[in-house]
Structures are given as structure tokens and as C-alpha cells.
N, C-alpha and C positions, 0 to 999 in steps of 0.2 A: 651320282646324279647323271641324268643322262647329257649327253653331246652334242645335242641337235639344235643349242639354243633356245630351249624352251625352258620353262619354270614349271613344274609338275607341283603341285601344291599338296600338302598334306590333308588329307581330310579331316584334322579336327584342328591341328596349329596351321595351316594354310601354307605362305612362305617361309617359314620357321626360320627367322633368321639369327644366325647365330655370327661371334666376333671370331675372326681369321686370326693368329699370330705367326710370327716369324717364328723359324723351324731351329734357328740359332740364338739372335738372341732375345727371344719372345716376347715380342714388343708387340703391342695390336697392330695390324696392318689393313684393319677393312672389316667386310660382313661377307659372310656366306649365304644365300636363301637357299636351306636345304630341302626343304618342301617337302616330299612324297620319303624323302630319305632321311628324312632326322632320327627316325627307329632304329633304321640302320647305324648310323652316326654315334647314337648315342642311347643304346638299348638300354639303359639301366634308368633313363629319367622318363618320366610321365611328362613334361610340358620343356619348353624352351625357357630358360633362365639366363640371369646376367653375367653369369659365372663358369657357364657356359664356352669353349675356345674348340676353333678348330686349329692345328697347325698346318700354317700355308705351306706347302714344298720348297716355293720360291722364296729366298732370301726379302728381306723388308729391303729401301732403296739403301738404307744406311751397311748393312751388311755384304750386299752386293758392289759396292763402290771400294769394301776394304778386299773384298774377295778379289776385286778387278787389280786392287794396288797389290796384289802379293799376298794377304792375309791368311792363312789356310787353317778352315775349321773342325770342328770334330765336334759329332751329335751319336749320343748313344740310344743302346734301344727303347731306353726309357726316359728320352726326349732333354736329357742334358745335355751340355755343349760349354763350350770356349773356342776361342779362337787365337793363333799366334800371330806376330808379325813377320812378314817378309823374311827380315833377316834372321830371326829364329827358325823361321822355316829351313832356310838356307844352312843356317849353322849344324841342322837337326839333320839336313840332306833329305828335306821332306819335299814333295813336290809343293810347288808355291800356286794360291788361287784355287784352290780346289777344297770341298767339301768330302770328308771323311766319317765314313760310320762306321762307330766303332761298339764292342760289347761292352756290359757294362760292368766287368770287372777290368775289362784295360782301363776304364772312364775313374774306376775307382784309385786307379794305381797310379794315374796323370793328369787327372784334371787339378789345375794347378786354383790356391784359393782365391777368393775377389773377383774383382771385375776386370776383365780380357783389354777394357777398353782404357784400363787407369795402367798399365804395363807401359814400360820401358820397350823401345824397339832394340 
């Protein structure tokens, strides 16, 4: 999409708008109006659907707030992810607060099972 503040509109979907997700733990975070660019976006659909996701870059407020307290996550190329706490970080000697990409046969070899968020600190 371009920069400039504008909304460039699709000529047949218009503002195409599509739902944003978090890039860690993919939760909806908002809309995109991808406009002129939803081909781009998503070359293989013929029309804008509900099913539809783009991933935001930017963490959702809930991810960003564990990122801030130490939390450090890890998202592979094919958009899985978890996250540890602080003092696992720490114990791992892994830098704390930071965002990690990683392949995804490390992803397959560490991503640990359940939910990042039902863990033991």
C-alpha cells in the first residue's frame, strides 16, 4: 500500500477490507483497507472474505506489554510462534523482550505444546 496517506481503492472490491492479526499470538487486532492492493495481498482469491487475515508486524497490546516485562518470542517462517517468560529466558541465557525468527525446523524441534500463556514462569 502506498505511504502517502491515501486509500487507493480497488477497482472492483473498492477498500478491500481485510482483519489484521497479531504476528505472535494471532489474535484480531483491527482492519486493513487494502484497496488497489488486495491482488497483491492475496493473489489466489477472486473477492475479499471473512476468512480472510493479514499479519500485523506490530505485536497486539497484550503481547507487547509481556514483550516489555521480559517475555521473549519466537515466530517461524510459516507464522507459528510462542512465547517464554523472563526468567526462562534468563535461565536459557536468551536475550529477554525481544522478538525472534526462527526456521521452521528449529520451530519444530522447540516449540513447546499448549498455550505460552497457561506456563509456569
Amino acid at each position: 500500500m502506498a505511504n502517502d496517506g491515501k486509500i487507493y481503492l480497488h477497482p472492483k472490491h473498492g477498500a478491500a477490507p481485510v482483519l489484521t492479526m497479531c504476528s505472535i499470538c494471532h489474535e484480531e487486532t483491527g482492519v486493513a483497507l487494502t484497496g488497489r492492493d488486495f491482488n497483491k495481498l492475496f493473489p489466489n482469491a477472486t473477492e475479499p472474505s471473512s476468512d480472510q487475515r493479514l499479519v500485523d508486524p506490530n505485536p497486539c497490546t497484550k503481547c507487547s506489554l509481556m514483550l516489555e516485562n521480559g517475555a521473549t518470542a519466537f515466530i517461524s517462517d510459516d507464522g507459528r510462534s510462542f512465547m517464554i517468560h523472563k526468567a526462562a529466558a534468563e535461565r536459557m541465557e536468551i536475550p529477554t523482550g525481544k522478538i525472534f525468527k526462527v526456521e521452521n525446523a528449529w520451530m519444530d524441534k522447540n516449540q513447546p505444546p499448549g498455550d505460552v500463556d497457561n506456563r509456569d514462569k
